[in-house]
N, CA, C and O atoms as CSV, one atom per row, in Angstrom:
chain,resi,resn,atom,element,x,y,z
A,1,UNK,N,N,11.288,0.554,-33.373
A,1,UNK,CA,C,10.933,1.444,-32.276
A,1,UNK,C,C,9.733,0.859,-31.542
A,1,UNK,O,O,8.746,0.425,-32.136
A,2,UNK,N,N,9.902,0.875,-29.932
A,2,UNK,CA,C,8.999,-0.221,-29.608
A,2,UNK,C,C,7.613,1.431,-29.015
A,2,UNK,O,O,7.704,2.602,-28.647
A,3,UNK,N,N,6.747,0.607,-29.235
A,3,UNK,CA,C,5.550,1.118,-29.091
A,3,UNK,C,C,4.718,1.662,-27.213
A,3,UNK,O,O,5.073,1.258,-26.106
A,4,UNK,N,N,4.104,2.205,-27.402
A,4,UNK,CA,C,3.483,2.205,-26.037
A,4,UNK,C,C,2.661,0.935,-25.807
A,4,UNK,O,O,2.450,0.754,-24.608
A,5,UNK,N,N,2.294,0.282,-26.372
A,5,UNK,CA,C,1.975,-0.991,-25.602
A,5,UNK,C,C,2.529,-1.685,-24.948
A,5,UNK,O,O,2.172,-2.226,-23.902
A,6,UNK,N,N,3.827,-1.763,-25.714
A,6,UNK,CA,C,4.959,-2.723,-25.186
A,6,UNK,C,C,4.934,-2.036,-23.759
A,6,UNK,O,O,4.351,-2.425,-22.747
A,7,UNK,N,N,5.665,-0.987,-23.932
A,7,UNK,CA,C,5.626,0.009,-22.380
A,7,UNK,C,C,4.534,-0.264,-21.531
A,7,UNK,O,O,4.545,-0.503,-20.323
A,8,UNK,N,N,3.704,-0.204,-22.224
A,8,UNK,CA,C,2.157,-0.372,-21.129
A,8,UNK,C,C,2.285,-2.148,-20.448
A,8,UNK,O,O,2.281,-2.473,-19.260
A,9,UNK,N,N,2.391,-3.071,-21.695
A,9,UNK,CA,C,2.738,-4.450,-21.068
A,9,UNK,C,C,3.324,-4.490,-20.085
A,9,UNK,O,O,2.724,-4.869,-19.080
A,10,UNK,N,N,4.617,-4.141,-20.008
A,10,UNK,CA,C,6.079,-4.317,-19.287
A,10,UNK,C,C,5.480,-3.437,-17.671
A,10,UNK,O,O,5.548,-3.977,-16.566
A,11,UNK,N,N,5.001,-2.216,-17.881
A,11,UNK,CA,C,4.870,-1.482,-16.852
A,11,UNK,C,C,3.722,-2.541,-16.078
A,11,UNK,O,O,3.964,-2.882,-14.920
A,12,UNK,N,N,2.533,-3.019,-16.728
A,12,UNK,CA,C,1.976,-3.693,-16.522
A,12,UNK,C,C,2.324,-4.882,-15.573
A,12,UNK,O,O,1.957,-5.044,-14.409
A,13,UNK,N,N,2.925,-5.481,-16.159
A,13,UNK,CA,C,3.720,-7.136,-15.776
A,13,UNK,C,C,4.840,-6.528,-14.576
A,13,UNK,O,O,5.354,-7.486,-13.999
A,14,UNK,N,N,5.162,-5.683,-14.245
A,14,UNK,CA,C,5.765,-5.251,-13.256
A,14,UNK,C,C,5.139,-5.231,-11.973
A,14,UNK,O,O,5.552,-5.790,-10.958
A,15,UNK,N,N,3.971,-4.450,-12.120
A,15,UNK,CA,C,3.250,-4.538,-11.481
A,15,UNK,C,C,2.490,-5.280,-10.537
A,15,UNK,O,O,2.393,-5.176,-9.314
A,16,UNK,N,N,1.859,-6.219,-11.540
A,16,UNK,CA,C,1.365,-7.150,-11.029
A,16,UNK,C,C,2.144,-8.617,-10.201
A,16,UNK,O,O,1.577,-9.578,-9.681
A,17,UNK,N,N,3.742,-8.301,-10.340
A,17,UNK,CA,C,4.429,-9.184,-9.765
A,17,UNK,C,C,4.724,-8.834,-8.407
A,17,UNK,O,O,4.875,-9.612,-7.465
A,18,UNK,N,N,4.814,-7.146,-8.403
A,18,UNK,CA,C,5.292,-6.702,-7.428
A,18,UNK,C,C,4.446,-6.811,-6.367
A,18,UNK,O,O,4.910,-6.806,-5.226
A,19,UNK,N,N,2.385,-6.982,-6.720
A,19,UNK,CA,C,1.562,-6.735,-6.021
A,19,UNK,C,C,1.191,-8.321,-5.563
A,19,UNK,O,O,0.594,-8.724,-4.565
A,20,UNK,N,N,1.804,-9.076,-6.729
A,20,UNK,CA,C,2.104,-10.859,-6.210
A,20,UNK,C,C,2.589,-10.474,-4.739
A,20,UNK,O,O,1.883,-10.398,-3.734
A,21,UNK,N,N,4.147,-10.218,-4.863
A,21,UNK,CA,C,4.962,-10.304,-3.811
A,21,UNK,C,C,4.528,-9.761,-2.405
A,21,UNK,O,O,4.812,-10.058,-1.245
A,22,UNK,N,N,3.552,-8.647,-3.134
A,22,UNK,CA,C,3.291,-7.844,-1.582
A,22,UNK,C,C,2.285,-8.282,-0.952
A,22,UNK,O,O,2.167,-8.062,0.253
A,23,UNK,N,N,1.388,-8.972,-1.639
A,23,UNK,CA,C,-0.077,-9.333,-0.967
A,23,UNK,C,C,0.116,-10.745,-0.181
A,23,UNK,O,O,-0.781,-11.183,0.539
A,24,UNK,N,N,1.666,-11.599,-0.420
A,24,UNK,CA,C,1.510,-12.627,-0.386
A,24,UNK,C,C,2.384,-12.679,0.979
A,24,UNK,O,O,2.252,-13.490,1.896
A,25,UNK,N,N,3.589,-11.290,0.856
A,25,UNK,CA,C,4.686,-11.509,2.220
A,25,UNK,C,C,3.427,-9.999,3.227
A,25,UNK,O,O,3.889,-10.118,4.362
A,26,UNK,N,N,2.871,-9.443,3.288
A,26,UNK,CA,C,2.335,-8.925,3.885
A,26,UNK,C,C,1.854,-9.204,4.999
A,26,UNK,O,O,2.117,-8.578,6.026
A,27,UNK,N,N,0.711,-10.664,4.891
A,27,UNK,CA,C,-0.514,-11.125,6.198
A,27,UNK,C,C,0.286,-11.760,6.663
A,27,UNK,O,O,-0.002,-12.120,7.804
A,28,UNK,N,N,1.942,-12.353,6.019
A,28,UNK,CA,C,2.352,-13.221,7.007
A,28,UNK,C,C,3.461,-11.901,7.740
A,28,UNK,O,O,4.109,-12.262,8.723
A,29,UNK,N,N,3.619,-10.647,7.322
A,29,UNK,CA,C,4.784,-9.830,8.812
A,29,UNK,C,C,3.950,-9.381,9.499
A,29,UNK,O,O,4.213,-9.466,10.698
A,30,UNK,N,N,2.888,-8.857,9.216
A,30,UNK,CA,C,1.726,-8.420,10.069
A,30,UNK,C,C,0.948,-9.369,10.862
A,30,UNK,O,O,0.286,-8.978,11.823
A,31,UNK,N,N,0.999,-10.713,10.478
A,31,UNK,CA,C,0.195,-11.566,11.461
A,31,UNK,C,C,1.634,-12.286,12.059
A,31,UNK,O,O,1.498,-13.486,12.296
A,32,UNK,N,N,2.725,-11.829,12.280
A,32,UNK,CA,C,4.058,-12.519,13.141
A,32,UNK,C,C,4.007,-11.384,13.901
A,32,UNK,O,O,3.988,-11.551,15.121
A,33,UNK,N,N,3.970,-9.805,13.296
A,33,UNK,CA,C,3.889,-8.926,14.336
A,33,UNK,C,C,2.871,-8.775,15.124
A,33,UNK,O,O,2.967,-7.918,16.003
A,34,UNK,N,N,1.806,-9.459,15.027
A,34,UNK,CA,C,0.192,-9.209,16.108
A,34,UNK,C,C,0.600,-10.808,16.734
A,34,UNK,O,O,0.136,-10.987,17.860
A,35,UNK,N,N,1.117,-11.573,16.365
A,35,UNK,CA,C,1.339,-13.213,16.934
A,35,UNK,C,C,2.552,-12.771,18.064
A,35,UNK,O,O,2.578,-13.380,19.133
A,36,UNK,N,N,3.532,-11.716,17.797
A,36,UNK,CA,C,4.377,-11.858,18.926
A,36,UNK,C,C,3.911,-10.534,20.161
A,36,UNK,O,O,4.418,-10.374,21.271
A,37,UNK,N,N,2.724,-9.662,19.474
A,37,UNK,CA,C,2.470,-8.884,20.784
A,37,UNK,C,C,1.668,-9.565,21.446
A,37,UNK,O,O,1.439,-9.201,22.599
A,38,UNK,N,N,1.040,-10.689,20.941
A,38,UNK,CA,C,-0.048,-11.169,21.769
A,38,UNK,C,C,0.872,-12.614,23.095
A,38,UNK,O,O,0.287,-13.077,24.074
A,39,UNK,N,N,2.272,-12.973,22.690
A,39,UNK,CA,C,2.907,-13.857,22.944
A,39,UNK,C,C,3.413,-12.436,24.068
A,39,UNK,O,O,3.128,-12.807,25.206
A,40,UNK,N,N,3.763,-11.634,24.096
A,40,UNK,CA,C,4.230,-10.490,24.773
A,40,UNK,C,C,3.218,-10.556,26.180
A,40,UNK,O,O,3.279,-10.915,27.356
A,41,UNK,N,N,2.348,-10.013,25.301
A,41,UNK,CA,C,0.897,-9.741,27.158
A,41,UNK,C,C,0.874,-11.063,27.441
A,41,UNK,O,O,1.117,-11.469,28.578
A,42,UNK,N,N,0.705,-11.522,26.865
A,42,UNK,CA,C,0.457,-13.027,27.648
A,42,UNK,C,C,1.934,-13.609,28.633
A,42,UNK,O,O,2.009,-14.404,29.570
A,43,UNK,N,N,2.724,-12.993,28.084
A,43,UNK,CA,C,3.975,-13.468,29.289
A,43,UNK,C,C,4.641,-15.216,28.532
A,43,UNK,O,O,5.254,-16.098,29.132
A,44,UNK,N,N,4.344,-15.188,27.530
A,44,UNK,CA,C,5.140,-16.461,27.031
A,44,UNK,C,C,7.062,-16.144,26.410
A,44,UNK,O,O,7.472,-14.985,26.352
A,45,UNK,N,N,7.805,-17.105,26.096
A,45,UNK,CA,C,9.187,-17.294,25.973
A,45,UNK,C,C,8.948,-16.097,25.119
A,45,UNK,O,O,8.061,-15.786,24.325
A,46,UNK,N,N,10.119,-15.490,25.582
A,46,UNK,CA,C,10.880,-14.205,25.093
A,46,UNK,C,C,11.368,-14.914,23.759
A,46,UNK,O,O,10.765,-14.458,22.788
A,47,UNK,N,N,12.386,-16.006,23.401
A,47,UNK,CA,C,12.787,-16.579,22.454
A,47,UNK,C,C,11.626,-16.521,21.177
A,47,UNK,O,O,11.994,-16.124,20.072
A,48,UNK,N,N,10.357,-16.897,21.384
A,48,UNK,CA,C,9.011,-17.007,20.489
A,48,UNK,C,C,9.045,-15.168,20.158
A,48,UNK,O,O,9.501,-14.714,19.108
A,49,UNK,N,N,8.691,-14.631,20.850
A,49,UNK,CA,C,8.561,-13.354,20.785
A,49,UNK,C,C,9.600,-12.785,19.751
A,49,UNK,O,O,9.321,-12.234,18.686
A,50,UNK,N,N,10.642,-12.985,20.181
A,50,UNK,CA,C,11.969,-12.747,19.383
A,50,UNK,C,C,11.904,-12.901,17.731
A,50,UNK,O,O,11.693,-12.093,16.827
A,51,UNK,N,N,12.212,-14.459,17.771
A,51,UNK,CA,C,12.276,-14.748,16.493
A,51,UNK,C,C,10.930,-14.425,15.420
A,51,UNK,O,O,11.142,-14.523,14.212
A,52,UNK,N,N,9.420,-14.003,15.956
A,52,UNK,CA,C,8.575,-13.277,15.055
A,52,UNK,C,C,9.072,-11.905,15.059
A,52,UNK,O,O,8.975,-11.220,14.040
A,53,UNK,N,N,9.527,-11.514,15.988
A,53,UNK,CA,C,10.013,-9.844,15.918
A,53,UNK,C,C,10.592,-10.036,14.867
A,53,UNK,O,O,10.168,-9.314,13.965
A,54,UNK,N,N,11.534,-10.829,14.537
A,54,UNK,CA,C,12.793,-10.533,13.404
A,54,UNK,C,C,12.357,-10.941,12.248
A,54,UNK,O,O,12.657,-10.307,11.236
A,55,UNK,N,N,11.540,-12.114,12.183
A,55,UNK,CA,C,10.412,-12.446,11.367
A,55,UNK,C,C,9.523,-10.945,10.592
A,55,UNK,O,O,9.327,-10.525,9.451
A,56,UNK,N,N,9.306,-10.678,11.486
A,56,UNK,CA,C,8.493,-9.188,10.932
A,56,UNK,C,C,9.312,-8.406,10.110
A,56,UNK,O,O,8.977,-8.134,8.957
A,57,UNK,N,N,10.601,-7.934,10.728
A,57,UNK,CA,C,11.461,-7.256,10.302
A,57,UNK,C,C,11.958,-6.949,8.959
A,57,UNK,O,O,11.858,-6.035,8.141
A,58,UNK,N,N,12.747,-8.504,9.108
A,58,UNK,CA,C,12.968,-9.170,7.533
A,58,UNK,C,C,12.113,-9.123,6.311
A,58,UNK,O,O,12.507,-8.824,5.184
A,59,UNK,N,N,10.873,-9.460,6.665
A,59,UNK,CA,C,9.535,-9.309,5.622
A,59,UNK,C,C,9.226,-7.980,5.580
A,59,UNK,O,O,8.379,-7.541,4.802
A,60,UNK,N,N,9.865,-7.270,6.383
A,60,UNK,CA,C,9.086,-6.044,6.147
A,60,UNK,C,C,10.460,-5.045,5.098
A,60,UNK,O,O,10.416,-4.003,4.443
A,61,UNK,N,N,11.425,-5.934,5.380
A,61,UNK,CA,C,12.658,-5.757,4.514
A,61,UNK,C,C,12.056,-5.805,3.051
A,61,UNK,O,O,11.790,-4.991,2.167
A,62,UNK,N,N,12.001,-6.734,3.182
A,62,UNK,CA,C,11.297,-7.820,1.925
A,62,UNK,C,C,10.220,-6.646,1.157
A,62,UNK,O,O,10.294,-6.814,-0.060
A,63,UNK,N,N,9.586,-5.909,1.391
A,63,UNK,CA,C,8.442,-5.660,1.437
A,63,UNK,C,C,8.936,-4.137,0.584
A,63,UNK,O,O,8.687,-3.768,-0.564
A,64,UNK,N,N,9.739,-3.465,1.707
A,64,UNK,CA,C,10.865,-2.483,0.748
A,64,UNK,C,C,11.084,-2.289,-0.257
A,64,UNK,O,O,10.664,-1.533,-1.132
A,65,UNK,N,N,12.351,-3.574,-0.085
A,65,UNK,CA,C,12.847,-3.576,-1.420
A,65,UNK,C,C,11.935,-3.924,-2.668
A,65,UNK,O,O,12.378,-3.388,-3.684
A,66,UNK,N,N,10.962,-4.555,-2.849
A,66,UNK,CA,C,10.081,-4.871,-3.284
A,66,UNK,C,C,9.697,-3.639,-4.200
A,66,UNK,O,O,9.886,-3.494,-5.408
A,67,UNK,N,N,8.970,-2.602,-3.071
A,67,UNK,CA,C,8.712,-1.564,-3.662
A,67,UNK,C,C,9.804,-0.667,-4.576
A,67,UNK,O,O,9.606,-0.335,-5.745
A,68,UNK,N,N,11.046,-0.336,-3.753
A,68,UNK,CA,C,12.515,0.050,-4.454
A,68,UNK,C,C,12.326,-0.827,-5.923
A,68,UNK,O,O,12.011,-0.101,-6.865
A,69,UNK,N,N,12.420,-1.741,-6.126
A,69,UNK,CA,C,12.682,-2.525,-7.214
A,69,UNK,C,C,11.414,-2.050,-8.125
A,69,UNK,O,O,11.888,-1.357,-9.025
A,70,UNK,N,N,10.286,-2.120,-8.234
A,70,UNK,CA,C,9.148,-2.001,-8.594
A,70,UNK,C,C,9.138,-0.489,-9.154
A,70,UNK,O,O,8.707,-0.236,-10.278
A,71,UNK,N,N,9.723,0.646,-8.152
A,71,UNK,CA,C,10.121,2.106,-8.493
A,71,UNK,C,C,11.124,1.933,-10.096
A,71,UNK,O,O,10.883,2.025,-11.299
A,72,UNK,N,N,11.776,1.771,-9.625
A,72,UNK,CA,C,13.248,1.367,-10.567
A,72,UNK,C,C,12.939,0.812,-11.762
A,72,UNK,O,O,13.317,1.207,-12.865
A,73,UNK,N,N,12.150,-0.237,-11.484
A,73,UNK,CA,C,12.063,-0.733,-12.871
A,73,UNK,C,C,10.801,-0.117,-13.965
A,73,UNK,O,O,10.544,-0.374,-15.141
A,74,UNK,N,N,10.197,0.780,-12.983
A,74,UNK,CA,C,9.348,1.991,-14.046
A,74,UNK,C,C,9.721,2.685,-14.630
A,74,UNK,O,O,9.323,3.067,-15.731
A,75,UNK,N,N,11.224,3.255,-13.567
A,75,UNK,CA,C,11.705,4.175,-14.266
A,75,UNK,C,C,12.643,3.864,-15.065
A,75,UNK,O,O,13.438,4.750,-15.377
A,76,UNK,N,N,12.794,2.572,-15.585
A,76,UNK,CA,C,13.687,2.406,-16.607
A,76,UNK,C,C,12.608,2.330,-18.031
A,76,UNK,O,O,12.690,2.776,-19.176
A,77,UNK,N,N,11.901,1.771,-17.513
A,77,UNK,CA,C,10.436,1.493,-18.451
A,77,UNK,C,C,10.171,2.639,-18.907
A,77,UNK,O,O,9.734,2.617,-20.058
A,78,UNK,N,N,10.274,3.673,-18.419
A,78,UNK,CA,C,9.630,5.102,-18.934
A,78,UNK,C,C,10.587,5.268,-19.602
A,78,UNK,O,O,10.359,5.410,-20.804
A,79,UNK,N,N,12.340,5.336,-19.050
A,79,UNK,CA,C,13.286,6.169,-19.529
A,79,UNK,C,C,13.705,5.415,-20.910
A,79,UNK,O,O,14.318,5.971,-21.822
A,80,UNK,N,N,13.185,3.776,-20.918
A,80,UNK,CA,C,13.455,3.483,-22.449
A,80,UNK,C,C,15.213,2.816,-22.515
A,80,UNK,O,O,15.951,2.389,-23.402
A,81,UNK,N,N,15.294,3.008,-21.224
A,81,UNK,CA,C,16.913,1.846,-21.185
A,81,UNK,C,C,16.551,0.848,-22.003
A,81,UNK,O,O,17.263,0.877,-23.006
A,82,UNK,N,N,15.650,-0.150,-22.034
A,82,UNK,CA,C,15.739,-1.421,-22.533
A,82,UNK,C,C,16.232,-1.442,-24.029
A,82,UNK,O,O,17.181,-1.955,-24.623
A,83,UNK,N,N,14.716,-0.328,-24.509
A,83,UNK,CA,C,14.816,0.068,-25.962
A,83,UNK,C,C,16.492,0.341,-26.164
A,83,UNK,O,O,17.223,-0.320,-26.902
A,84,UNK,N,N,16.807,1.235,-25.500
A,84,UNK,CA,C,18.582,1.789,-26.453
A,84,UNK,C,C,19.289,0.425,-26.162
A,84,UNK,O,O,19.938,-0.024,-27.106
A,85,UNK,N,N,19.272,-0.235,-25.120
A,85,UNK,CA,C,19.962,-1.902,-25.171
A,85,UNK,C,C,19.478,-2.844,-26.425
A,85,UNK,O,O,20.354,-3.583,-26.874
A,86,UNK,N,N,18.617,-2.882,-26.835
A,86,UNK,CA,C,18.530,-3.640,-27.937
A,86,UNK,C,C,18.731,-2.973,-29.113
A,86,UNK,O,O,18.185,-3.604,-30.018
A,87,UNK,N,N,19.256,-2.002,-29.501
A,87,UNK,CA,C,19.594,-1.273,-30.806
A,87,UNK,C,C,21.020,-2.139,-30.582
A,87,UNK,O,O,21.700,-2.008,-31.599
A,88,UNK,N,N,21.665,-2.946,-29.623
A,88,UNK,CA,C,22.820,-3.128,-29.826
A,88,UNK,C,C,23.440,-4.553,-29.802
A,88,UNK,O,O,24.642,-4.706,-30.017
């Protein structure tokens, strides 16, 4: 029977991957989304503008699911799925 540490580890190590992922895709959708309003006032190629728009988008996709996944895998952590998978 696995212990609350283990739980605490795992919840742990979740965590800190998820806050990897977010700190690291973050400054770059937020600095594509302030890079294409500033490409905007300034009147430069719509094309530049564009492809950071979607740039943003995607990462901010990214950024989501991230969290979704990060939800999910607590709540398996709490609910102890892993534990009843290895009784077997």
């Amino acid at each position: 029977m696995p212990n609350s540490s283990d739980r605490r580890k795992k919840r742990i190590g979740s965590i800190a991957a998820a806050l990897f992922v977010l700190f690291y895709i973050l400054p770059l959708v937020v600095g594509s989304v302030f890079a294409a309003v500033e490409f905007l006032r300034d009147g430069e190629a719509f094309a530049v503008v564009l492809f950071l728009l979607i740039y943003g988008v995607m990462g901010g996709a990214v950024l989501i699911g991230v969290v979704l996944a990060l939800r999910q895998r607590l709540q398996e952590i709490e609910g102890g799925e892993e534990d009843d998978a290895a009784q077997y």
